[in-house]
N, C-alpha and C positions, 0 to 999 in steps of 0.2 A: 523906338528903343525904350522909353519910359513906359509901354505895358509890354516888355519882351517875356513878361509869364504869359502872356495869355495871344501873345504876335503868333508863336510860334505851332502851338496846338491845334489837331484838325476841329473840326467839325465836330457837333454831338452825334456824329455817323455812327459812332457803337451802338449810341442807344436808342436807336431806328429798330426800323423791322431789320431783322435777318437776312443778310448777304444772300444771294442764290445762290442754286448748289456750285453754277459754274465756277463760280467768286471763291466758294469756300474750299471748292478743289482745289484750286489755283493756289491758295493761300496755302493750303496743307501740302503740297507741291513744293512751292517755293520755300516753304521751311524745312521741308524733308532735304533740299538741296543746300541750305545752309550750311542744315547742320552734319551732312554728308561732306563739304568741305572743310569744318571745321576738325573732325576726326580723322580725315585725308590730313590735313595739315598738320595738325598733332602728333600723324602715327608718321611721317614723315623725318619729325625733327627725333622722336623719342628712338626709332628703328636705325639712324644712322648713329655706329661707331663714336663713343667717346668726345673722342680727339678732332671728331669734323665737325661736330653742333654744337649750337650754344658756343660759339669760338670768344666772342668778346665776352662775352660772361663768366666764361672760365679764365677769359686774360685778367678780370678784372677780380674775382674774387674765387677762382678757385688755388691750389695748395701754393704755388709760384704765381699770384696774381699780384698786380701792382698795386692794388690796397690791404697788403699783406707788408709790403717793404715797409722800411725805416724813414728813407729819404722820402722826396717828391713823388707824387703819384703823377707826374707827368714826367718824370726822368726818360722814361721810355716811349715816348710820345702814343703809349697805347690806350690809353685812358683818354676817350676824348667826351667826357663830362663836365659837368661845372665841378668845382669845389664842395658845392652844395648838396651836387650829385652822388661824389664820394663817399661825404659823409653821411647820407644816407643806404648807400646799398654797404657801407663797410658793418654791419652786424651780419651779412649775408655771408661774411669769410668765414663763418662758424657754424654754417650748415652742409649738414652734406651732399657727396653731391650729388648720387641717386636722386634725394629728395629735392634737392633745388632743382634739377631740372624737369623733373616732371612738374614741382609746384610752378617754377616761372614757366612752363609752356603754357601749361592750362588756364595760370593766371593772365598771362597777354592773350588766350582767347577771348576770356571773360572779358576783358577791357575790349578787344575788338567789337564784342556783341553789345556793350555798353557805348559803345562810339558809335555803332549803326543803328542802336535804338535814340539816342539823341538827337543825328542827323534826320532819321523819318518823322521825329518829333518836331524836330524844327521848319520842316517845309512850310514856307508862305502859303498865306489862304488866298484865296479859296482850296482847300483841296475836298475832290471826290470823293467817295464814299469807297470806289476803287480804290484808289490811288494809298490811301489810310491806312487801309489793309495790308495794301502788298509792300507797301512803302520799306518796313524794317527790314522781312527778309529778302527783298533783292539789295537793299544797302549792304546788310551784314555778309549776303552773299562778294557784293562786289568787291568788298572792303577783303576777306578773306583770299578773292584771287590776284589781287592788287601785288604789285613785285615790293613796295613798302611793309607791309603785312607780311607777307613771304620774307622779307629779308631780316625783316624785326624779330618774326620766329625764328628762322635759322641761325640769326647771328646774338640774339639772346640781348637785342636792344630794349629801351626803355624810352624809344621815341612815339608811342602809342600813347602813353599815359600826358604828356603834356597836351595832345590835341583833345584827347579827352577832357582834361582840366578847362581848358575855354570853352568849349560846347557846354560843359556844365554849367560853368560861371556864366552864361548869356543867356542858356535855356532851360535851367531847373533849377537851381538855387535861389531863394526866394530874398530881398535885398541887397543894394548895394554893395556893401561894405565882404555879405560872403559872394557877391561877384565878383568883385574886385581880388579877393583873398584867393579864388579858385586862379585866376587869369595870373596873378601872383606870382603863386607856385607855379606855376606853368614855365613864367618867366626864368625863372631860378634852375629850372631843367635845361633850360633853351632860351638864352637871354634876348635873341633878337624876337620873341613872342613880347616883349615889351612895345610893341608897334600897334599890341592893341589896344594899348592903353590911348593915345589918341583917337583911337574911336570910341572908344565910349568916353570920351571926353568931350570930341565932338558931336557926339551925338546926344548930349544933353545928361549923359550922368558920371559926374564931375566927381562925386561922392567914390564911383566904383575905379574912375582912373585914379583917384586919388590913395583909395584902397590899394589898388594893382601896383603901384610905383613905390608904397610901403611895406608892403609883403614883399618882396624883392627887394629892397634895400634891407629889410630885416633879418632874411633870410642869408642875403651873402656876407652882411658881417658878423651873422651867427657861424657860418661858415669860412670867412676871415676870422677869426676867434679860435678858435678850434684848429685851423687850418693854415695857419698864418704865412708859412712855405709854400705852398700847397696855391694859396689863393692870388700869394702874387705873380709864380709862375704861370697860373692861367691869364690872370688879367693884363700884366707885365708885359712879361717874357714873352706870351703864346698870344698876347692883343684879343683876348675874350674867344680863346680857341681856335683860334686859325691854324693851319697847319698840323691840326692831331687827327691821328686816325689813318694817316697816310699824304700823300702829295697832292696839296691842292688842287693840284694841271690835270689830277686821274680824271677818268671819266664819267668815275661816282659821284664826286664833286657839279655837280647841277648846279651851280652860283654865277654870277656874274664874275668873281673872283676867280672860280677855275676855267671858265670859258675865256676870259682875257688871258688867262695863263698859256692855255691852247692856242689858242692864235698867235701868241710868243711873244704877249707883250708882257714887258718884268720889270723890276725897279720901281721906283717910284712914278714912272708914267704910269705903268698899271695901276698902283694904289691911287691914284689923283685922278682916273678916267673913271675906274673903281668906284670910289668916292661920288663923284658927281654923276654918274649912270643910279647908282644909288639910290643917291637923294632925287633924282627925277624919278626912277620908278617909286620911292615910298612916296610921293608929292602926289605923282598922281593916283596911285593905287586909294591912295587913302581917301582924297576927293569922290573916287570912284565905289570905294567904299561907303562913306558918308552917305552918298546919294542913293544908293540901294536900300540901305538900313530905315532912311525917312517913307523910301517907297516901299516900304512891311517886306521885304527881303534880307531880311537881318542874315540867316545860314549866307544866302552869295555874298555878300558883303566883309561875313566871316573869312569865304572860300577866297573872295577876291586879296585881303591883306593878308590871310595865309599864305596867297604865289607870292605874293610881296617879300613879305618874308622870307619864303625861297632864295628869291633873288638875291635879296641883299644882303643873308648871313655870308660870313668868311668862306663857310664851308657849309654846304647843304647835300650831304650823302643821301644815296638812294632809303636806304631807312624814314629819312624824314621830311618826303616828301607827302605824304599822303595828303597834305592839302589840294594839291593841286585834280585829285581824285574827289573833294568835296565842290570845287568847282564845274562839274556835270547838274548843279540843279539850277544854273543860269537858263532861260529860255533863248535862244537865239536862233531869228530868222520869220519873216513871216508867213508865208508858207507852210504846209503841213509836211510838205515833201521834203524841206528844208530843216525840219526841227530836228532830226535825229544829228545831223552833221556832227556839230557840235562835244552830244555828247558820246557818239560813236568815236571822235576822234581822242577827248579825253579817257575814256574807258581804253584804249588800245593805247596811249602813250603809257598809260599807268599800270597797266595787264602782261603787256609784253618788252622782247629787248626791242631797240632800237634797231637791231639789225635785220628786225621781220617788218619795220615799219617801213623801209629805205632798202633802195638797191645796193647794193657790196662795188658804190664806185665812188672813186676815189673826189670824184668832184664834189659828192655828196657829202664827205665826211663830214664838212663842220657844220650841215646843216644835222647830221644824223647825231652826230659825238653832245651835241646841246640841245637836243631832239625836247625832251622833258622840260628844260631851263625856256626855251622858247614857250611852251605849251603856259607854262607859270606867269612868263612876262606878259604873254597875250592877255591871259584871261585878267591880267593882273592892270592892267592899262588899254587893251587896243578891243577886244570882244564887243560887239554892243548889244548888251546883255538887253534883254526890251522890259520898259517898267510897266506895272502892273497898269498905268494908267491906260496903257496902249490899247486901242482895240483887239488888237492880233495877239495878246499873252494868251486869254480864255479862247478866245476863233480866229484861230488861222486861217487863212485862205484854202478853202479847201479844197481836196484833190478830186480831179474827175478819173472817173472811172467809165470802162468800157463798157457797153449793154452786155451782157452775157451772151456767148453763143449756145443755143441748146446741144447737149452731148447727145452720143450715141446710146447712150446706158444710162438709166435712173439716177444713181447716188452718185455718179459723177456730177459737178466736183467734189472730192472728201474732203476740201476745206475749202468752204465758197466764197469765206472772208477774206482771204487771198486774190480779190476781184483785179483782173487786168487794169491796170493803171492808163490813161491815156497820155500822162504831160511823160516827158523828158525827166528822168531820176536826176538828182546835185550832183553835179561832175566831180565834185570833191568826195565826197561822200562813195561815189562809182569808185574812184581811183583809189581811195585808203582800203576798200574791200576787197578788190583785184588784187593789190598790192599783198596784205596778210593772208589770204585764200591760195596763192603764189606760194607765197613763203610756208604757210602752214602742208602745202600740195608737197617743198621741196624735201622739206623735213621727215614729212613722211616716208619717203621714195628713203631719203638718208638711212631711216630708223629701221626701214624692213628687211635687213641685214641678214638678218639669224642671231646678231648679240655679235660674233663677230667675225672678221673679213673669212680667213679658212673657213670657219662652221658656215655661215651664208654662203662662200663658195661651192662647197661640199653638196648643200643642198640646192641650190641653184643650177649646181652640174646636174646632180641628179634627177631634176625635176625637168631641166633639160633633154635629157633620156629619155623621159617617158615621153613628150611631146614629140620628138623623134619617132620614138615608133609608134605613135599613133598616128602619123602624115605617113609614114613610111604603108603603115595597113591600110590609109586612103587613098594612097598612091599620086599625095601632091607635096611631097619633100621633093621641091625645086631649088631651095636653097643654093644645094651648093653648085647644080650646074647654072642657074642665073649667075651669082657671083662669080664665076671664073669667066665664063663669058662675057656679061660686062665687064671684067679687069683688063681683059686685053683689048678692049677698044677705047683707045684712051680718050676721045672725046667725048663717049658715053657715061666713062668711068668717071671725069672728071663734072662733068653734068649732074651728076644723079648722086655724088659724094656734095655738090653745093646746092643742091634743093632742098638734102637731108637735111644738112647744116641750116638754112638762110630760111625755110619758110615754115616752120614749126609752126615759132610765135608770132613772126609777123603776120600772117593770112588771116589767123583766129582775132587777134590784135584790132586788124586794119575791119573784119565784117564788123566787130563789135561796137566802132568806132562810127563805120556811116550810120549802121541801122541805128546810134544815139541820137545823130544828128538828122537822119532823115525819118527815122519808123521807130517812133521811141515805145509804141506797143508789143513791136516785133521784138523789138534791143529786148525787154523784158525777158520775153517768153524764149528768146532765143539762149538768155544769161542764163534763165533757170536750167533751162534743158540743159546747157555745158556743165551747167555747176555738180547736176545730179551725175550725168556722163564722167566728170572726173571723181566725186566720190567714190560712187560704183570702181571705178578705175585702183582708186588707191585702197580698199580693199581689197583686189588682185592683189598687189603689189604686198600687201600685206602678208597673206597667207599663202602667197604663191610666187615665191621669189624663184625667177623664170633665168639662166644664164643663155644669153641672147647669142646664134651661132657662130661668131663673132672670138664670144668667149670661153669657146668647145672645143678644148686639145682633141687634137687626133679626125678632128671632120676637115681641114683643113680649108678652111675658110680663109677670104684674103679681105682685110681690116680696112675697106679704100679710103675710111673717113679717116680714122684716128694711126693709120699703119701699125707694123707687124708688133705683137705679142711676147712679153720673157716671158712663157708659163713656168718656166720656173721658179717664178717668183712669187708669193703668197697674194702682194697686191699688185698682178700685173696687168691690172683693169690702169685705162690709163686715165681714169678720171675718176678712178675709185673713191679719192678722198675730196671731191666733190658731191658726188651724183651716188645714189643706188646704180650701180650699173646693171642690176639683177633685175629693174623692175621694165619688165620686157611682156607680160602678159597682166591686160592684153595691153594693146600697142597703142598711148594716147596720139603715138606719132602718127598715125591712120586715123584714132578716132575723132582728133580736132578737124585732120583733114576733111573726113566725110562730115565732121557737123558744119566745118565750112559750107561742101558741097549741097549739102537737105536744104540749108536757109537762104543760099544763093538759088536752087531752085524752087523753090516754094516760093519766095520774094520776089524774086527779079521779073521785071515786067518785060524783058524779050528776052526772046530763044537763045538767041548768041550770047546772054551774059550767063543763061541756064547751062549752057553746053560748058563754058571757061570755068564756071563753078565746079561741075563736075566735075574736069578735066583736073582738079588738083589731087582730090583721093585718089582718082588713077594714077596719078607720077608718083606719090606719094608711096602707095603700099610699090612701087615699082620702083622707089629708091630705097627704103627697109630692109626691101628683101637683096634687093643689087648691092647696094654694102655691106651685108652680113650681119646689120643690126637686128632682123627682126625673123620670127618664124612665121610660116604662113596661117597658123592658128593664132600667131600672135594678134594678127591683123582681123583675124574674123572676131575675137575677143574683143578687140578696138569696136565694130559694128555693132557688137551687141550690145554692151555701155551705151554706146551712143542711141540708141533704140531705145532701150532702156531708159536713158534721161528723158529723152520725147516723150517717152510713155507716163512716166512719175510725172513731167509736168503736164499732160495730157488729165491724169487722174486726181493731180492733186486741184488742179487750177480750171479744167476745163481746156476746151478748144478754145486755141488764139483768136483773138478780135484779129476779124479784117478789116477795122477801121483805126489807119495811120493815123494819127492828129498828133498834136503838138508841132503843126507847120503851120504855116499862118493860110487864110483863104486863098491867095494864088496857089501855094505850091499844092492845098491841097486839091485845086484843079485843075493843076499839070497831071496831078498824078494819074487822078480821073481818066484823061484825055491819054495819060501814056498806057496804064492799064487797058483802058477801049482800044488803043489803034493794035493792040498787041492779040 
């Protein structure tokens, strides 16, 4: 901490030879994507209506803003700033407001891009010559898709500029005392930032906590002074802002304070549980902090009393969390296979809602509702971040990979650095990517509408139409006499209406699942292919919202899964406000099946598990079509994705290793022995 100028700085990497050109691509790349999000973002908040952007900003000083009235600027609990705060944004009531909100968008960029150039600045050494490089623009990238960032622009906060102020004060301001003074101000925005002043206390510069703890006493009874109403209703009345901004118990509240609230403890139990849950996370946050700062990790140690922080203010809305988005430069895990866990899981708590993180059940809620608070408390007490002393920070254990299989064709593979893995991927790390890949698959199906239900109808009938008479000109529109056939046998009917339903996602689920545990080369190659198989898919669905016969007044199809139809009625999909019910071509309900069916025969070491694998695509397009969910091109559509995906991972990756590993020496001479007797 006493050489924090010169801890945090890379390498004389600039003043080396010249990046190669791949490096410099890469670099030029990654800032084209920057700054392509940062005028996404801009034109975002500047393009919506008045009255929807910039909401707190305009509560707060625009023509009816509350630091326009007479009284208290917390009368109306919309003002949820310090005192200190007020009286700094109150000369803002005197601009206009054209001009204020173009100037505060662009000016919270500018702080965004000066927060992600700190944080590249601060990473612990050793770093690469790579790593230097790309460092700033995938920060300032991150930092811009972050929902904190997102929400700061939109709702026209000022919780950017205090994280910026500590970043400064530890890693570019040059003595104590303007450490101390930057870390200060900080406090004075956000008083629970006063938690850093213990670390630089303990961490040997006494000078800068001592600065930090006067800059904030100075500033709020410059602000008590001025404010004198004003300062006692925050610090008083409001207990240093609890309660403003809306109801502690919401879901934006990420604190300990609203998550006890959620769970429905109230009164003074919760303030006393409150309290001491507290003081044990800042107790040992801060231990945990200390100790990373000595081991030249000063940013985690930042990162780690930042979720501290978190936790422990009164109220910790999604605005101001973006610490916990600085905690991704911890290393965690030894392993190579292992490293990304970590920060794949922080990047997706802090990128997306909680509702694409987590299933939509009910047992889940309070793990999903404190989703973020959780991620804060880990990294802030439980993570074990690994010190630089470690062998494994610089070389991890590294991963093997398969010999390559030689291709059929020269330039296959087009990316050879994509080498078949042999070990078993982090089961954690598998499940958060299924899990958003899921969510991101459902969304989409949702969003390929037409814009809305009739206009996507409209075209979905129509589109329906033409596929009709293209089977009708091949002479395999079977639809509707399969369906009426199976309706009247009812133990057919009811068979092939519970296969549709029950084996979707369990069969794709359950291959994915042994081959992790038995053939973690296959699991690979197998993931990839489905993955390209549903992309491929949800472009269909995109550009060809398909109404499934099902959903075709006048063919007169009979519904066995979901029963009979009001087409009178605009949404009489009955799962319309679920599901895309339009995304019917082509058919993943066929194309999961048949990639079941490819990998169970291509894998499977006897004939009778070859035959059962197959036998699902076949029940499968034979239940689609027997409930009137699916067209018979729907399903050839479904083959050809899936073909398709084989082929992209065929071209991009090479031919699959046939050599299984990640078993131990027996099983891998079961296998031996079971493949020979076969």
């Amino acid at each position: 901490m006493a050489n924090v100028e010169h801890s945090g700085r890379p390498t004389d990497a600039f003043g080396q030879d010249s990046p190669g050109a791949r490096l410099h691509a890469a670099r030029l790349g990654l800032w084209a994507v920057a700054a392509i999000l940062a005028v996404r973002q801009m034109a975002a908040v500047l393009s919506t209506p008045s009255g929807e952007r910039l909401t707190d900003l305009e509560t707060w000083v625009g023509p009816h803003g509350v630091l326009h009235v007479d009284g208290s600027i917390y009368d109306s609990s919309r003002f949820t700033g310090t005192p200190f705060g007020g009286l700094v944004l109150k000369p803002l009531t005197r601009s206009a407001e054209a001009a204020l909100g173009w100037g505060w968008t662009f000016g919270t960029l500018l702080l965004v891009v000066a927060l992600g150039l700190a944080a590249a600045r601060a990473l612990p050494q050793p770093v690469s010559r790579r790593t230097s490089l790309l460092a700033a623009p995938v920060a300032i990238s991150l930092l811009m898709l972050s929902l904190p960032v997102r929400n700061a622009l939109w709702l026209g906060q000022t919780s950017v500029l205090p994280v910026l102020l500590v970043l400064l004060g530890l890693f570019a301001v040059r003595g104590e005392r303007a450490s101390g003074l930057c870390i200060g101000l900080a406090a004075a925005f956000q008083p629970t930032l006063l938690l850093f002043a213990p670390l630089v206390w303990f961490t040997g510069r006494r000078r800068a906590a001592l600065s930090t703890a006067g800059t904030f006493a100075a500033l709020t009874a410059l602000a008590w002074a001025a404010l004198p109403h004003d300062s006692y209703a925050y610090w008083v009345h409001h207990m240093a802002g609890a309660g403003l901004g809306g109801k502690a118990d919401a879901l934006g509240n990420q604190s300990l304070h609203g998550a006890l609230l959620r769970l429905g403890v109230s009164g003074w139990p919760e303030i006393t549980v409150f309290l001491l849950l507290a003081s044990a996370v800042a107790a040992l946050a801060m231990r945990r902090a200390v100790h990373y700062a000595a081991d030249g990790q000063l940013l985690l140690a930042v990162a780690v009393t930042g979720c501290a922080v978190v936790a422990v203010s009164p109220t910790a809305w999604q605005y101001q969390l973006l610490w916990v988005l600085l905690a991704v430069v911890g290393r965690v895990g030894r392993k190579a296979s292992d490293r990304y866990v970590w920060t794949v899981a922080v990047v997706l708590v802090t990128t997306l809602p909680a509702k694409m993180m987590l299933p939509n059940t009910p047992a889940l809620f309070p793990l999903r509702d404190n989703l973020v608070l959780l991620a804060a408390l880990a990294a802030a007490t439980t993570v074990p971040f690994l010190s630089r002393t470690s062998p494994y920070y610089q070389t991890p254990i590294r991963t093997e990979y398969a010999p390559p299989v030689p291709a059929r064709f020269r330039r296959v593979p087009l990316l050879p650095f994509l080498r078949r893995v042999l070990t078993r991927p982090n089961l954690l790390l598998e499940l958060l990517l299924i899990r958003v890949v899921y969510a991101a698959y459902s969304q989409v199906r949702l969003a390929a509408t037409g814009g809305t239900v009739s206009g996507g109808r409209a075209r979905a009938e129509h589109h329906g139409h033409i596929v009709l008479d293209i089977e009708r000109f091949l002479h395999i529109d079977i639809e509707h006499g399969v369906n009426h056939t199976v309706a009247k046998i009812e133990w057919l009917r009811d068979f092939f209406s519970f296969y549709y339903e029950s084996f979707h996602f369990v069969f794709p689920l359950t291959v994915l699942a042994v081959l992790y545990w038995r053939r973690p080369v296959d699991y690979r190659w197998a993931r990839a292919s489905l993955g390209f198989a549903t992309f491929l898919a949800l472009i269909g669905f995109w550009f060809f919202p398909l109404a499934p016969p099902r959903l075709m007044p006048h063919l007169g199809i009979i519904d066995t899964v979901h029963g009979a139809q009001d087409f009178s009625k605009p949404d009489y999909g009955a799962l319309t406000a679920l599901t895309n019910q339009y995304a019917a071509m082509p058919s993943l309900h066929f194309g999961w099946a048949l990639w079941c069916g490819v990998v169970i025969a291509v894998i499977a070491p006897k004939r009778w598990m070859k035959v059962l694998g197959l036998l699902h695509p076949l029940l499968t397009v034979s239940a689609i079509i027997a409930t009137g969910n699916h067209w018979v091109l729907d399903a050839i559509g479904g083959a050809v994705v899936v073909g398709a995906g084989f082929g992209l991972s065929y071209v991009l990756q090479g031919p699959r290793s046939k050599r299984a590993t990640g078993m131990t020496g027996a099983q891998e001479e079961a296998e031996k022995v079971s493949v020979g007797s076969t």
